[in-house]
C-alpha positions, 0 to 999 in steps of 0.5 A, spaced: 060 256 534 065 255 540 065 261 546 072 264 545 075 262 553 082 263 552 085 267 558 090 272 557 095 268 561 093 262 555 094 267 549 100 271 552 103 263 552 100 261 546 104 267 543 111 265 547 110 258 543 109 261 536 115 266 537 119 260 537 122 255 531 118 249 530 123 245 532 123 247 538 115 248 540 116 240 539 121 239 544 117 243 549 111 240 548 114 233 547 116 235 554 109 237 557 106 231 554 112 226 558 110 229 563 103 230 563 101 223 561 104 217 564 101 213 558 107 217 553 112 216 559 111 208 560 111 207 552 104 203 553 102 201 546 097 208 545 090 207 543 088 209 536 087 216 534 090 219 541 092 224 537 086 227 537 085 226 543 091 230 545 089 237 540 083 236 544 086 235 551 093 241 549 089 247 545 093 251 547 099 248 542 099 247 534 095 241 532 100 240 527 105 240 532 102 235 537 101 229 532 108 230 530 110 230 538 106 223 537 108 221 530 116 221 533 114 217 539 111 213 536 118 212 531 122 211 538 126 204 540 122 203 546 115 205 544 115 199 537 118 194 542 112 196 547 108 195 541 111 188 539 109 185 546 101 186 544 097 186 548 092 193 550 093 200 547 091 205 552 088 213 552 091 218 555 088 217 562 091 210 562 085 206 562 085 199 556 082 201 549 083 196 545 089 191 542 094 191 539 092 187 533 097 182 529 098 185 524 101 191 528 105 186 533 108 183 527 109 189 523 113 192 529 117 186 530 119 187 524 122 194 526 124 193 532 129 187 528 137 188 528 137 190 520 142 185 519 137 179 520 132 184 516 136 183 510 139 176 511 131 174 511 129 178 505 133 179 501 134 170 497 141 168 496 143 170 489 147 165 484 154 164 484 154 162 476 156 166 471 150 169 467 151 169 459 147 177 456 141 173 455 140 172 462 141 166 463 145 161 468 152 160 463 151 152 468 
């Protein structure tokens, strides 16, 4: 069982958090994370499970919430593009832990795509022919 190590100050905070919506707990922690780790700041590939990593550096904030600050930065322009370069992920110290695999890098270079391009490649050229009930081309 873990000792109960909370100060007063921790709980008197932890208190004012939850007072308010979730939207704005988000944004406030969103905000602490940015400003406490470069990592988030530089939009560096980040290592896996580092949200795990987070709940257990902030416990002072809804774990839900935290995966959610990291889900959401993880969805920004900014943070795929960084994930389409590959390269190393990286922990919340900054320091190598990793690599972006191919996968990934391709998947993100499918996100960070202008939509345009996206459906002009995925969807094929379709008939110009008439098509008769049974489906079949009237040439």
């Amino acid at each position: 069982m873990k000792p109960n190590t909370e100060t007063a100050l921790g709980a008197a905070l932890k208190s004012a958090v939850q007072s308010l919506s979730k939207k704005k707990q988000t944004e406030m922690i969103a905000e602490h994370v940015y400003s406490k780790f470069e990592v988030f700041r530089q939009f560096r590939p980040l290592a896996l499970g580092i949200h795990e990593s987070l709940i257990a550096a902030l416990t002072q904030f809804d774990p839900t919430l935290i995966s959610r600050v990291v889900a959401n930065h993880c969805r920004k322009p900014r943070y795929v593009k960084s994930l389409a370069r590959g390269g190393k992920r990286f922990d919340l110290a900054g320091k190598p832990t990793g690599e972006v695999t191919a996968e990934e890098k391709k998947a993100a270079q499918l996100m960070s795509a202008p939509k345009a391009a996206v459906e002009t490649t995925a969807v094929p050229e379709a008939s110009t022919a008439p098509v008769t009930p049974e489906g079949q081309s009237a040439e």
